[in-house]
Structures are given as C-alpha cells and as structure tokens.
C-alpha positions in Angstrom: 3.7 -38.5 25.2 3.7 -36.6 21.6 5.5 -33.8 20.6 4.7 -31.2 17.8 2.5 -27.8 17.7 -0.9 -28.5 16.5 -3.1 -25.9 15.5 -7.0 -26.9 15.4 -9.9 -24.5 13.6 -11.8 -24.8 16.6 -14.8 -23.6 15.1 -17.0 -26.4 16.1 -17.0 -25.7 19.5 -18.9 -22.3 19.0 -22.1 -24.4 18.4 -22.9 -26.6 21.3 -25.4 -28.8 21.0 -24.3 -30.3 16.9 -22.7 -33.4 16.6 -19.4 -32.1 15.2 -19.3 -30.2 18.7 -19.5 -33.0 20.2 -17.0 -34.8 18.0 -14.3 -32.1 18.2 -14.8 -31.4 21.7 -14.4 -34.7 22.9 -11.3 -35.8 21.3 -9.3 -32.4 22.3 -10.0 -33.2 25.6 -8.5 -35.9 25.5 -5.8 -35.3 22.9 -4.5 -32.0 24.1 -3.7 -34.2 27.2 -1.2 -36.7 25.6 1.2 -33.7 25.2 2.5 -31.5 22.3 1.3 -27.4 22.3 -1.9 -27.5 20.7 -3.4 -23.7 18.9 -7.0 -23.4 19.1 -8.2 -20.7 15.9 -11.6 -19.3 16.2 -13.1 -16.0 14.6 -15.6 -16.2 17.6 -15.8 -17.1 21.6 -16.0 -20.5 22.9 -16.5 -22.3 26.0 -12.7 -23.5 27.0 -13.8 -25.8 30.3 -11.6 -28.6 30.3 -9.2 -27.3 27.7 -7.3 -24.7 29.8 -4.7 -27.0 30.1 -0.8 -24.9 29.9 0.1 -26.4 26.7 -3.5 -25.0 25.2 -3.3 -21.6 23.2 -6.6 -20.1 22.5 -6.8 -17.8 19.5 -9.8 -16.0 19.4 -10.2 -13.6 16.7 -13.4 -11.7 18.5 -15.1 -10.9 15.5 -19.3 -10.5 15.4 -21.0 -13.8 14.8 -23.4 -12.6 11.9 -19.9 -12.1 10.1 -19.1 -15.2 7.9 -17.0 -17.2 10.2 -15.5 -19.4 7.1 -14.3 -16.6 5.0 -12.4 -15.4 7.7 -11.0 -18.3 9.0 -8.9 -17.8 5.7 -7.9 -14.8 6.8 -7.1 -15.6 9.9 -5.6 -18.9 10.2 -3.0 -19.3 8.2 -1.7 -15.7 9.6 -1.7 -17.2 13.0 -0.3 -20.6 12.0 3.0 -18.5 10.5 3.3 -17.1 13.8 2.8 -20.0 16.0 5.5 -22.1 13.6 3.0 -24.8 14.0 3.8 -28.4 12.1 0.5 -29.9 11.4 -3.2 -28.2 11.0 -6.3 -30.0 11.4 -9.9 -29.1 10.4 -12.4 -30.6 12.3 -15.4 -30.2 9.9 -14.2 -30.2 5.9 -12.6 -27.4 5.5 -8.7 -26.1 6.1 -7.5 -23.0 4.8 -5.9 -22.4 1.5 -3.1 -20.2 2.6 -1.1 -22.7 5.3 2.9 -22.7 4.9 3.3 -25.1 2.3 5.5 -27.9 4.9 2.7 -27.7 7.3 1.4 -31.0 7.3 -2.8 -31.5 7.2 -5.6 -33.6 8.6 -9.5 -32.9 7.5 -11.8 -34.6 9.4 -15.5 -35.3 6.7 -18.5 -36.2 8.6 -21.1 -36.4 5.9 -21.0 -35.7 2.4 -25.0 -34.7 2.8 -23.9 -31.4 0.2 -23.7 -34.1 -2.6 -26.4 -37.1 -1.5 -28.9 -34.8 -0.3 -27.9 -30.6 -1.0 -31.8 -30.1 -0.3 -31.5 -30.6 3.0 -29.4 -27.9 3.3 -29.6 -24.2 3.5 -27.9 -22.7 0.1 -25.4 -21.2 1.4 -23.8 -24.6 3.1 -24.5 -25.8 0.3 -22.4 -23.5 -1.8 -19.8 -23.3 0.9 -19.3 -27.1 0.9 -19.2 -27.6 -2.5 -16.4 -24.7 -2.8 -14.2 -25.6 0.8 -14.3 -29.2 0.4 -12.7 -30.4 -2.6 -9.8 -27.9 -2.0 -9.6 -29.4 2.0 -9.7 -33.0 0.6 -6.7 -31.8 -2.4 -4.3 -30.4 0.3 -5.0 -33.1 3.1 -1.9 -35.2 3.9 -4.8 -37.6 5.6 -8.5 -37.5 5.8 -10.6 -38.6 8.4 -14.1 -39.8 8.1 -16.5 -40.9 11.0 -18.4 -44.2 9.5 -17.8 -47.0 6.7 -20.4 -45.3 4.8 -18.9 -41.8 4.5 -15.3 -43.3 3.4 -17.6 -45.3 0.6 -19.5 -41.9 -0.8 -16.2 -40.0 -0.5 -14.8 -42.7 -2.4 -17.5 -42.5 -5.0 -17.1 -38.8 -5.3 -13.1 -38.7 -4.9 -11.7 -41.8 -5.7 -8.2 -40.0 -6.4 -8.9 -39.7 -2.2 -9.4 -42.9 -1.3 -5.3 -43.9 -0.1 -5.9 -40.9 2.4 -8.5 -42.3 4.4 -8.7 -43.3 7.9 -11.8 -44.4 9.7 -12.6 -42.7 13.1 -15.7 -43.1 14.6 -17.3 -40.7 17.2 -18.7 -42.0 20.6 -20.8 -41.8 23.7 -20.3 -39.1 26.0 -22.1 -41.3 28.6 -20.1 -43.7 30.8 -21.1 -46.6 32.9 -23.7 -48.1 30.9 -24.0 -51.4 28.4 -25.0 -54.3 30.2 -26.0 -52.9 33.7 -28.5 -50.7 32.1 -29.8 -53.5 29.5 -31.1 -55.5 32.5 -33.0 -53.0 34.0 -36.5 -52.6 33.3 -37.6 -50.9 29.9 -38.3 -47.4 29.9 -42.2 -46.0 29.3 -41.3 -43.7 26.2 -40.1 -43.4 23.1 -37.1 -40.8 22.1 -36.4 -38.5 19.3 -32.8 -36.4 19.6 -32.0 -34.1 17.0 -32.1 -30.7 15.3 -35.6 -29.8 14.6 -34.8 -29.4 10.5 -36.1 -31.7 7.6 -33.0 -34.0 7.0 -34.2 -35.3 10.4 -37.5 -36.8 8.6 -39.3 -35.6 11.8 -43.2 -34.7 9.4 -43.2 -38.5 7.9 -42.0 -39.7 11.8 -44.6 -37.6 13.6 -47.6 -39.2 10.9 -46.6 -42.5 11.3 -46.9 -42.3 14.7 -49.7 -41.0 14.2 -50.8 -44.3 12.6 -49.4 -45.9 15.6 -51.4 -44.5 17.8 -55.0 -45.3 16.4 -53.4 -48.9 15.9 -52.2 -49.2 19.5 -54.7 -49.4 22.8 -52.3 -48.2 25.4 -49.7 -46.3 22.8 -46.3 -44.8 24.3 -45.7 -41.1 24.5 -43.2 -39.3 22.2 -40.5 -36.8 23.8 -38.8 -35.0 21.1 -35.6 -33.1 22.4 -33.5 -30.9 20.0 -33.4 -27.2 19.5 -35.2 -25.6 16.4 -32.5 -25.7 12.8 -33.4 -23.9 9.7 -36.1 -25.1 7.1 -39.4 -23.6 8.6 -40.3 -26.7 9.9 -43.5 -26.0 12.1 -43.0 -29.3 14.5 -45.5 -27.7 17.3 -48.0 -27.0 14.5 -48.1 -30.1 13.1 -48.4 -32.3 16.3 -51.5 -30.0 17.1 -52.5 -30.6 13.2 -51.9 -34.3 13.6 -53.9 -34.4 17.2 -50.6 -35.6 18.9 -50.6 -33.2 21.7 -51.3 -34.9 24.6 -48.8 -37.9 23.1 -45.9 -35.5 22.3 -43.7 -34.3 24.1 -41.3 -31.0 22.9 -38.3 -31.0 25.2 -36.4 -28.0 23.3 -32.3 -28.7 23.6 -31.2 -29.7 27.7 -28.2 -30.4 29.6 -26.0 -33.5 28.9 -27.1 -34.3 32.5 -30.5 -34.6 31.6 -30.2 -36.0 28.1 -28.4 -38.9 29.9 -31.1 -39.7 32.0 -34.2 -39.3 28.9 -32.1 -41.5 27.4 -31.7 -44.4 30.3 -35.4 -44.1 31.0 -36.3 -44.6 27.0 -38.1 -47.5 25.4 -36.4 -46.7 22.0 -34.6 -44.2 19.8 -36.4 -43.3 17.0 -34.2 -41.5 14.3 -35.5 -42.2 10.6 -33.0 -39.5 9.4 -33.1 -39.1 5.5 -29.2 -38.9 6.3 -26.8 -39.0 8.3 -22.8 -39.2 8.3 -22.9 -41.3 11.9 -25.7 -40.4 14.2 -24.4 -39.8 17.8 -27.6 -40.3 19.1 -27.9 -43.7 18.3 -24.3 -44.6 19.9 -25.6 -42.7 23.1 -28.5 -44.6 23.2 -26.9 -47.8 22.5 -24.7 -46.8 25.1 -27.8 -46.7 27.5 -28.8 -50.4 26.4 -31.4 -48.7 24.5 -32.7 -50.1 21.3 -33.0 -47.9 18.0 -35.4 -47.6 14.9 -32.9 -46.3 12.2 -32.9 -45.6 8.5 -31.0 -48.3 6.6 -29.8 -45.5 4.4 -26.6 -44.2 5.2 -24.7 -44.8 8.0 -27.2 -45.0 10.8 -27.7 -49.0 10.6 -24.1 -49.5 10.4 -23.7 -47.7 13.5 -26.5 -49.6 15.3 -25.7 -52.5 14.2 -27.8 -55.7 15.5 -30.0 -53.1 17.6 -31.6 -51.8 15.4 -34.4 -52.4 13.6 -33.6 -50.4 10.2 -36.7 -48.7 8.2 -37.1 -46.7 4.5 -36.9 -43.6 5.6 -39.7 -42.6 3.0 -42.0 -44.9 4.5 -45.3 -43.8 6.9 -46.0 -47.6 6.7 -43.0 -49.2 7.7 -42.0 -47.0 10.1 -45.2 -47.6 11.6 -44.9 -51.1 11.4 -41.3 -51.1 13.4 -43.4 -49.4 15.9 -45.6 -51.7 16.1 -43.2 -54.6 16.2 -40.6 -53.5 18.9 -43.3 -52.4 21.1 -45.0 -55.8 21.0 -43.1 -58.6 20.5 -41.2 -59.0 23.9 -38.5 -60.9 22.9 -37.3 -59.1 19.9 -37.0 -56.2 22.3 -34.7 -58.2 24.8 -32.7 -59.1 22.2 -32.2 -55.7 20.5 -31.7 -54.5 24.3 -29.0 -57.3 24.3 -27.6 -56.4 21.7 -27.2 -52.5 22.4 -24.9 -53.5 25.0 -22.7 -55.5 22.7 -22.6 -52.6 20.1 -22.0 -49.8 22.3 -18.1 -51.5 23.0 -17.1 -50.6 19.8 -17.2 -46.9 20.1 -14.8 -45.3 22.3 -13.3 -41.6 22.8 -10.2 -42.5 24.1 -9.4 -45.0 21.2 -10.3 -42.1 18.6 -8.8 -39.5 20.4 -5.7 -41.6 20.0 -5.7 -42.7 16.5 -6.5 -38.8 15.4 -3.5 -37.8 17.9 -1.5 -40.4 15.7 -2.3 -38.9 12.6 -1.4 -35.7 13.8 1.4 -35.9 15.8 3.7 -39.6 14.2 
C-alpha cells in the first residue's frame, strides 16, 4: 500500500469521450485504490462513479463551463493544495500550476506534442495555451510522463534539457477478455473509424479513398464512423453525400463503451490514417478485439500497432486505397495481422501503468 496525499487536476474527466479521459480515468481508478489520500481539483463537475472511494476528496470549484477552465485552475489549485498539505501534484494533460508550495513534488503527464508538429490542427487558442503552459509544466516537473516512444523522442527533440525526466507509460484497452479468443472467431463484415470528427483525424482524404475503394471493389464493405463532432467545420455528412457514400457510410455519432465494445468485436478493420497522434487508444482497443488496423506510419500510431498493422502516408488517396484493397483481399495477410493483434494487445495494460504512475507519485 502507498502512503502520501496526492492531489490530481482532474480536469480530464470533465470531457468524456477524449482519450486523455480515458487515460486519466483509468489509472485513478485503479491508483486511488493502492492507498494514500488522493485530491481531485476541478473548476467544473465531473462524473465520480468508481472514485467515491473514503480516501478520495473531490474539489469542485463549480464555476460556468464557458469560463476558461485553465486560467483558473491557477487560481485554484495551488490555493487548495496549501490547504490540503499535499506532497506531490500531478497534471494529467501538460499543464501544472505555477504557484504550488515550492517542496511539493510534480509529475506531468504529455500526450502529444501536436501544438509543435502540427499547431494547424488545432484551434488557436490550444494552440496558444500549449505553447504558454507547457514549457513552464515540463521546467517544474520532478518527472514527466509521456504515453508512446514517439512522444518521449519529439519532446526530446524540442527539450532535450528534459530528456533525464522521462518515463514511458502507455495507455490501454478498456476492454477485457479478448486477444486470442476473439482472433479466431470469424471476421467481422465492416470496416471501423473511432474518433473526433476534426481534421487531425484525416477523415476528407480517408472518406475519398474509400471512395476509390469502392468503384475498385465488386462487393465493397460498409464504413461506420463513430465519434462525436470536434471543431474545424468539418462537414463529414456533406461530404459522404458529395462523395455518393451514403448508402456505404455509416455516422454512429459518440455511444456507450458497451456498444463501442461490441462495433469493435464485429469489425473487419480499424481504419485511423490520423495526420497525428500521441498513441491512438483506438488502435490498442481494437487490437484488443483481435482486430487488425490501417494506421499512419507517422507518429506514434504504427508503434502502437505494431505487426498489425498495415501502416500508410497519411497524405496518400492512393495508398490508403491500396491497404484497402490489400487487407480486404488477400486472406492470409489478414490472418496474420488478426494473429498478430492478439500478440500486440499484451503489451498494454492499465494495471501495470496505473502502477508505475502510482510509483512515480507516491516512492
């Protein structure tokens, strides 16, 4: 059992449905049950199932949400972390507050550094907010945590003074019970998008080369898309009808873990071209599934996928097409990559993350 009074900006977990939710969530489950007090700080409301445990304080500020949640969290926090006494802090998404008491240990946890590679796939205020937040976090961290190989190598490109600080912890699936039973079962009939509708998912050049697919292919596979609209002003629904995809497209909007478990163990494949991503929990949960995935091999989306994937350009109509094309007919390529879905998907687990973050936080 650990010891110590942790106090978490629990941000994250007003956003259901992102992958940092997910992330964050998932490990203080877990880690708020290996003992210690843990603090939970949040200018706005939150769903506390399964983490209204006795040593759990919640600290909800109550505050509007179309108030900037950030620049109050500075306010806040560090208020509340004085009069909790606590000994470490840890910001689950790249940011901790300026004004902690200075013997207050830190842990920041950096996803993606997409406000560097790719700051045009962002909104500008993240993008300013980022670029402001993050270097400070990454200065006052005691240790930083980052969720793939490929994050700890741009963070080390754009803060090598960093680099001694770094500890790799990987998210994971939420879904249990699958790998190798799953694999032998009988392919699914679709293919799967899961994402936020917004154009670092890549979803325009995905949606016309699947187009190309389609007039290519005499009995062609039906698309479900699932994922709630982001910003950008992506019209999806307009394009499909542009692209004359309707009656081969699916748009699921977001669903229910339950569901989104089972679209995933009836898929054929993940698609998930992302322009970037940090990890991609969607292709660990459909790995999970012993589902195979067509990934970008930019960033860290074919590290995660490892052998079951077949990795594209991103920028591509023509090759994305192509893997198309080729996992949907050559049989035994697909058994493999099924294969080896099942043999990837061991290597991610929330319990052995939950634990090396607990470590970092509470030695």
């Amino acid at each position: 059992m650990f010891e110590g009074r942790v106090a978490v900006d629990a941000r994250p977990l007003c956003h259901p449905g992102t992958g940092i939710y997910r992330y964050t969530r998932e490990l203080l489950q877990r880690m708020c049950r290996l003992g210690g007090e843990w603090y939970l700080y949040s200018p706005q409301r939150y769903d506390t199932s399964k983490l209204d445990l006795p040593n759990v304080h919640h600290r909800v500020a109550g505050v509007p949400s179309t108030l900037r949640a950030g620049q109050l969290a500075q306010v806040f926090y560090p208020f509340w972390a004085r009069r909790d006494r606590v000994d470490v802090f840890w910001g689950p998404r790249h940011q901790l507050p300026f004004a902690l008491p200075a013997n207050t240990r830190t842990l920041v946890t950096i996803h993606d550094l997409v406000w560097k590679d790719h700051g045009n796939t962002m909104r500008f205020p993240g993008r300013q907010i980022e670029n402001y937040f993050t270097p400070r976090a990454l200065a006052r961290a005691d240790n930083i945590a980052v969720v793939s190989r490929f994050t700890a190598q741009r963070l080390e490109h754009y803060f090598p003074q960093y680099v001694h600080k770094l500890v790799i912890v990987p998210g994971a699936s939420m879904f249990k019970g699958a790998t190798s039973t799953v694999a032998a079962d009988s392919p699914g009939q679709y293919l799967l998008f899961v994402g936020t509708l917004e154009p670092r998912k890549n979803l325009p050049r995905l949606l016309r080369a699947y187009r190309q697919f389609v007039t290519i292919t005499p009995e062609v596979m039906p698309l479900k898309i699932v994922g709630g609209t982001g910003w950008g002003g992506e019209d999806i629904a307009g394009l499909v009808d542009e692209l004359g995809l309707g009656g081969h497209i699916q748009l699921l909007g977001k669903v229910g873990d339950d569901a989104l478990q089972q679209l995933y163990r009836d898929a054929y494949a993940l698609l998930m071209p992302s322009l970037y991503e940090g990890f991609g929990l969607p292709v660990v949960e459909a790995i999970s599934m012993g589902v195979p995935v067509i990934v970008s091999r930019q960033s860290a989306m074919a590290e995660v996928a490892g052998a079951a994937a077949i990795c594209v350009d991103p920028l591509s109509e023509a090759e994305i097409c192509a893997a198309l094309s080729q996992i949907s007919s050559d049989s035994e390529l697909y058994k493999s990559l099924r294969s080896e879905a099942a043999l990837e998907s061991v290597r991610y687990d929330w319990d052995n993350s939950a634990r090396q973050v607990a470590g970092l936080l509470l030695p």
